[in-house]
N, C-alpha and C positions, 0 to 999 in steps of 0.2 A: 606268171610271175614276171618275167621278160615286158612285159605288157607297164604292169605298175612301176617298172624301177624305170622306163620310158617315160611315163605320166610324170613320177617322180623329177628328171632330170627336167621335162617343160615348166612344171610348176617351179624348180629352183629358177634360171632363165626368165620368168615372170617374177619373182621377187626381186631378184635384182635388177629388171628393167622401173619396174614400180619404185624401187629405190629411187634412184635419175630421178623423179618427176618429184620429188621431196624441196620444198621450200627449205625448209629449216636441215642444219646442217649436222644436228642431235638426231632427227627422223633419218637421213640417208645413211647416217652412221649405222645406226641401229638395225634398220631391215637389210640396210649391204651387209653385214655382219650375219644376217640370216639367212641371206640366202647365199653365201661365200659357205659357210656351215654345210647348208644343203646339197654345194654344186661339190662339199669337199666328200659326205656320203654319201653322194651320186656318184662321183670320180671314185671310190672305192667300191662300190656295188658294182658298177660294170668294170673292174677291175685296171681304169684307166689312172696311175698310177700321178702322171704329170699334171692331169687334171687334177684330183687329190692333193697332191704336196703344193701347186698353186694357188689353191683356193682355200687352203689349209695358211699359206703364209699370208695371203689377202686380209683374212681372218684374221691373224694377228696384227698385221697392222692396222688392223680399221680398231681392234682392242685397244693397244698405245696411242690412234689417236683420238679413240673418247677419254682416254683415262688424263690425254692431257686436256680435253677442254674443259672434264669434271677437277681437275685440279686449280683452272686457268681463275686469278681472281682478277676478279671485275677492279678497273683503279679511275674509278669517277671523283671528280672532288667538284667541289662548287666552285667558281668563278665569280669575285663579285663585277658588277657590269653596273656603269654608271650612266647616267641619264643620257649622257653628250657621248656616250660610249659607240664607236663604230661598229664593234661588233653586234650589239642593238642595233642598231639601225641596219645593218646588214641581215638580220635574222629577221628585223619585223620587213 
């Protein structure tokens, strides 16, 4: 048993290194939320408590910050751009 909640605590350590290597910042979100979870019932399986309540509060903040980029509205509007327009010519 000793054995698997070891295996256990490397495999959390591997999600969350895997996290870091996430272009997109939806995907880091996401697997750092997975593996802060797992590094939080690893920290409670070997009864290391600080680990636990760390990776227990990492967890919620990576919750509050998807919950604000699923909230976050996009505020695009068009621009008109006219022939003699610099920013045209700056783009093309």
């Amino acid at each position: 048993m000793r054995n698997a909640v070891e295996w256990f605590g490397y495999a959390s350590s591997s999600v969350v290194a895997v996290s870091l290597l996430m272009r997109s910042l939806i995907k880091l979100r996401w697997i750092n939320l997975a593996g802060a979870l797992m590094f939080t019932t690893y920290g409670l399986l070997i009864r290391a408590y600080p680990v636990a309540l760390l990776n227990f509060a990492i967890a919620g903040i990576t919750v509050c910050c998807l919950a604000k980029i699923y909230r976050q509205k996009d505020q695009l509007k068009l621009v008109p751009v006219g022939a003699g327009s610099a920013l045209l010519a700056e783009f093309l």
